[in-house]
C-alpha positions in Angstrom: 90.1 63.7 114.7 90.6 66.6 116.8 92.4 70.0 116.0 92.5 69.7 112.2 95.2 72.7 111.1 93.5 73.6 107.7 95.0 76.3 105.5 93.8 77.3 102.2 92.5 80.4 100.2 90.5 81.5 97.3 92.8 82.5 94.2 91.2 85.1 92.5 92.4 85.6 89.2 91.2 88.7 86.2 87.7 87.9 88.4 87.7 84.2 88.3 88.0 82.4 91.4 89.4 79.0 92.2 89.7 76.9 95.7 93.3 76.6 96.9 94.3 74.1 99.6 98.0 74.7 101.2 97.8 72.5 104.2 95.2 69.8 106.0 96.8 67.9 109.1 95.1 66.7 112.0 97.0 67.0 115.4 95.4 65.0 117.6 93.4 61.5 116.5 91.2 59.8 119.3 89.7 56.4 119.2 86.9 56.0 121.4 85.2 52.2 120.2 86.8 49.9 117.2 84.9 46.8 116.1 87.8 46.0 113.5 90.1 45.3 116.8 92.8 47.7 118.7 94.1 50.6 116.1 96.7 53.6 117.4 95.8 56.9 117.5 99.1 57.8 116.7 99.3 55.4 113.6 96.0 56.7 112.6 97.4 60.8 113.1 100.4 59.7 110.7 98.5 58.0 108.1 96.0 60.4 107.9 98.4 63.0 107.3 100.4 61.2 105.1 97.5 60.7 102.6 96.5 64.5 103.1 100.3 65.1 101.9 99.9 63.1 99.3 96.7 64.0 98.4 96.1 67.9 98.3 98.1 68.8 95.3 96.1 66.4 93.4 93.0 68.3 94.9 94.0 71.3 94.2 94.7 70.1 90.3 90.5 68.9 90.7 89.8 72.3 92.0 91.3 74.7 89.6 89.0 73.0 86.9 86.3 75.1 88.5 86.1 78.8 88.2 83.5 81.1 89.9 83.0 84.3 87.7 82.9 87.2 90.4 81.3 90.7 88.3 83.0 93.3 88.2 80.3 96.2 88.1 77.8 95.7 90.9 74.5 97.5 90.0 76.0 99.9 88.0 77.4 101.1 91.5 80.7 100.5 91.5 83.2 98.5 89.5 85.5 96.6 92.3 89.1 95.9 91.5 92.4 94.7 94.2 90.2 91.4 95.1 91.7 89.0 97.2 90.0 86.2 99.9 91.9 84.0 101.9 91.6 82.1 104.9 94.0 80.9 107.5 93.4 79.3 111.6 89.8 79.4 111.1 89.3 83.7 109.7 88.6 84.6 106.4 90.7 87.7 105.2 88.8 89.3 102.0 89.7 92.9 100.7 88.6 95.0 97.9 88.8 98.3 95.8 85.7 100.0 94.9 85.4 102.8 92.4 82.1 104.5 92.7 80.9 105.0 89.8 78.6 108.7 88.8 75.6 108.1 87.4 75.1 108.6 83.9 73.5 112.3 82.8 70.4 112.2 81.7 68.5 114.2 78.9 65.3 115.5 79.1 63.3 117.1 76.2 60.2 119.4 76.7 58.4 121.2 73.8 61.6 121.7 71.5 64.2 122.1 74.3 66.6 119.8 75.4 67.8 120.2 79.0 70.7 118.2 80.5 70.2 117.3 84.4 73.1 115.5 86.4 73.2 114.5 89.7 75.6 116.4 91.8 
């Protein structure tokens, strides 16, 4: 198989995400030895792609049975919101929002007096 269009993306949903196939076809099928006698390329191409056809929705049924948690707070950092991740022609696009996040003020008691420190 050569040149295999493969489209697809990464649905991320309130922080879960789940695999997404839109599209699998192969352009271009080359057959270099057979020991089961002479097959077409071109037959090959169009069955191939006729399975895929058939095929990927029921995948993508399989698929969205898995979820991947992704956190929301990293670290105590930042909390990350706007998530998306898809990829198309052979890039990955992924995006986020983070809110940094100020760090929590701390107290500090010496010999009867309370003092309240934050970071600036």
């Amino acid at each position: 198989m050569i040149d295999i269009l493969f489209t697809g993306s990464i649905a991320i949903n309130n922080f879960e995400a789940t695999a997404d196939i839109a599209k699998f076809l192969v352009d271009k099928v080359e057959v270099v030895t057979s020991t089961v006698g002479t097959l077409s390329a071109f037959k090959l191409k169009v069955e191939i792609n006729t399975v895929s056809k058939i095929l990927v929705p029921s995948l993508n049924n399989w698929l969205a049975k898995y979820q991947v948690p992704i956190p929301q707070n990293i670290a105590g950092i930042f909390s990350i919101s706007d998530l998306f991740l898809k990829y198309n022609d052979g890039y990955i696009f992924a995006g986020a929002t983070p809110t940094f996040m100020p760090p929590a003020p701390t107290m500090l008691e010496t010999s009867g007096v309370a003092l309240q420190l934050e970071q600036i």
